[in-house]
C-alpha positions as CSV (number, residue, x, y, z in Angstrom):
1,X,55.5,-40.5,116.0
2,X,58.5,-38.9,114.4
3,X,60.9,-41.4,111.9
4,X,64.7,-40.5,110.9
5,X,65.2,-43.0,108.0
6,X,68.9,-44.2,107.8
7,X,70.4,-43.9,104.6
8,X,70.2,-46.8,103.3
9,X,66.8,-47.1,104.0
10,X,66.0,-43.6,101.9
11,X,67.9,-45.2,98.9
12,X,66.1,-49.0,99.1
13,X,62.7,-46.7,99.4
14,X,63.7,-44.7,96.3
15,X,65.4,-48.0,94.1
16,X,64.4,-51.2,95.6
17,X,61.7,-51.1,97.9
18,X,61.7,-54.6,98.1
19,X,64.5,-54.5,100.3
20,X,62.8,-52.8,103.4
21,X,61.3,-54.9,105.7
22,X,57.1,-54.7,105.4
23,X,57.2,-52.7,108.6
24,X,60.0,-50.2,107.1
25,X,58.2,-49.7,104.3
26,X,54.6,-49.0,105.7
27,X,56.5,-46.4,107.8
28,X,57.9,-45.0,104.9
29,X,55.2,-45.2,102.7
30,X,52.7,-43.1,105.5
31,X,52.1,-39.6,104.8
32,X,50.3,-39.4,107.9
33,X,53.4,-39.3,110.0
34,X,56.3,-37.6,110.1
35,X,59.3,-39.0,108.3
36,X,62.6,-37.4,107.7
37,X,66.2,-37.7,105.5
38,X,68.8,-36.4,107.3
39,X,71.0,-33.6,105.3
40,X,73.8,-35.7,107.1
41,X,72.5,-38.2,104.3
42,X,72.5,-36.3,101.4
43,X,76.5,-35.5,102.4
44,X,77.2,-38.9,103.1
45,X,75.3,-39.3,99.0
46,X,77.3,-36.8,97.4
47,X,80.3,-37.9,98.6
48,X,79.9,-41.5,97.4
49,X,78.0,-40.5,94.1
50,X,81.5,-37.8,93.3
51,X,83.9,-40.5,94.3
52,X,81.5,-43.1,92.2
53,X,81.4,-45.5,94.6
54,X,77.7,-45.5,94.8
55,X,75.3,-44.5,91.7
56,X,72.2,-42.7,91.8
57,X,70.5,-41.8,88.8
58,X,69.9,-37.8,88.5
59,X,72.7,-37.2,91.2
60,X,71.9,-35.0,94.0
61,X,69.4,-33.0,92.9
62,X,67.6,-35.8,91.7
63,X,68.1,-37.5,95.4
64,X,66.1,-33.7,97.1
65,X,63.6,-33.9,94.3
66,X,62.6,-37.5,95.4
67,X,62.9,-36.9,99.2
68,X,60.0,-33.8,98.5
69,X,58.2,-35.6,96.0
70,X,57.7,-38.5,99.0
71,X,56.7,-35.7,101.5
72,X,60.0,-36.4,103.1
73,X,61.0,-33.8,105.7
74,X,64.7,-32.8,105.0
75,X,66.0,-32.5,108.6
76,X,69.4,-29.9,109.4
77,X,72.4,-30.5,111.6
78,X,71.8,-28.7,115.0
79,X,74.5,-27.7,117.5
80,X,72.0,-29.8,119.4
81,X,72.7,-33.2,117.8
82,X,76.5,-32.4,117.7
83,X,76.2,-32.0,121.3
84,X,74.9,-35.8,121.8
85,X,77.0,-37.1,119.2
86,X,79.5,-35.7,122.0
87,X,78.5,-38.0,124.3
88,X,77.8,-41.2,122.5
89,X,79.2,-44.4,123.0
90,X,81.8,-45.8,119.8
91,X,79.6,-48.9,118.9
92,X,79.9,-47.7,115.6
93,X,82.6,-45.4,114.0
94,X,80.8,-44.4,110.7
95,X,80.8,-40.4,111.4
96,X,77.8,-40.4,109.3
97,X,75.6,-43.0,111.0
98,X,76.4,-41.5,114.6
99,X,75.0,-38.2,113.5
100,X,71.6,-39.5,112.6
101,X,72.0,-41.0,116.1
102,X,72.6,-38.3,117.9
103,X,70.2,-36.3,115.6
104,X,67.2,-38.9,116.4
105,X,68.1,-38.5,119.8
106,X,67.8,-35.0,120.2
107,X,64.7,-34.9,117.9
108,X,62.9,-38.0,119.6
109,X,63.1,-39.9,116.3
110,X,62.8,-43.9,116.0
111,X,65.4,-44.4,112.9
112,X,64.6,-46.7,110.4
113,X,67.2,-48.9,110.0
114,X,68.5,-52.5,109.0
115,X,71.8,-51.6,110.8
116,X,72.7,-54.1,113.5
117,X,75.2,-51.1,115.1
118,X,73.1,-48.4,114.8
119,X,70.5,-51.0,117.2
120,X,73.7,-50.9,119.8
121,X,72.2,-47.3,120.6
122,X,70.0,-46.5,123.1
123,X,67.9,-45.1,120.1
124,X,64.4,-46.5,119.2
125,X,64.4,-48.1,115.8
126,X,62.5,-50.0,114.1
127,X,63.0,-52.4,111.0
C-alpha cells in the first residue's frame, strides 16, 4: 500500500505526534510501506513559514531533512495529477489540499488525513 500524508499530518508526525490518531501514526511510523510528502506540501510550508503564519523550527530545509530522515518519499507534481485536479469536484477550495487529491488519485495513494473535506473525495483515506 502506498500513503500520501496530508500536511498537517507530516507536521503533527514531526512536532506532536500525539495528535495523529493511533492508526495515522502506525502508518506513518512503518518503514515497510510506502509513505510520501507531497512537494505541493512543502509549497504550501514555505509559504506560511515566509508569511509567519506557521513556525517550523530550521525552516525548509529543516522540514526535507526530516521528511528523508523518516524514509519519507518526497513525491513531484505531474501533469498527471493536474489533469485530475481538472476534473474534481469543489468540496473543498484549498488549492493545496485538492492537489494532494488529485495527486493520490493518480498515484493510487490512501491520504492520511484528519480533514473532514478532503473525506468528501472519492479518495481512500484513512485516519
Amino acid at each position: 500500500m502506498k500513503y500520501l500524508l496530508d500536511t498537517h499530518t507530516a507536521l503533527w508526525f514531526f512536532e506532536e505526534p500525539g495528535k495523529l490518531s493511533k492508526t495515522a501514526l502506525r502508518i506513518v511510523r512503518d518503514q515497510a510501506v510506502e509513505r510520501c510528502v507531497s512537494i505541493a506540501s512543502a509549497w504550501e510550508l514555505a509559504i506560511k513559514i515566509g508569511t509567519n503564519k506557521l513556525r517550523f523550527e530550521g525552516g525548509m530545509p529543516e522540514f526535507f531533512r526530516v521528511v528523508e530522515k523518516n524514509g519519507f518519499g518526497l513525491l513531484a507534481i505531474t501533469a498527471e495529477h493536474i489533469e485530475r485536479l481538472e476534473s474534481l469536484p469543489l468540496h473543498h477550495r484549498d488549492p493545496f489540499d485538492r492537489i494532494l487529491i488529485a495527486s493520490a488519485m493518480a498515484e493510487n495513494m490512501s491520504l492520511i488525513t484528519a480533514d473532514g473535506n478532503i473525506q468528501k473525495y472519492d479518495v481512500p483515506w484513512i485516519w
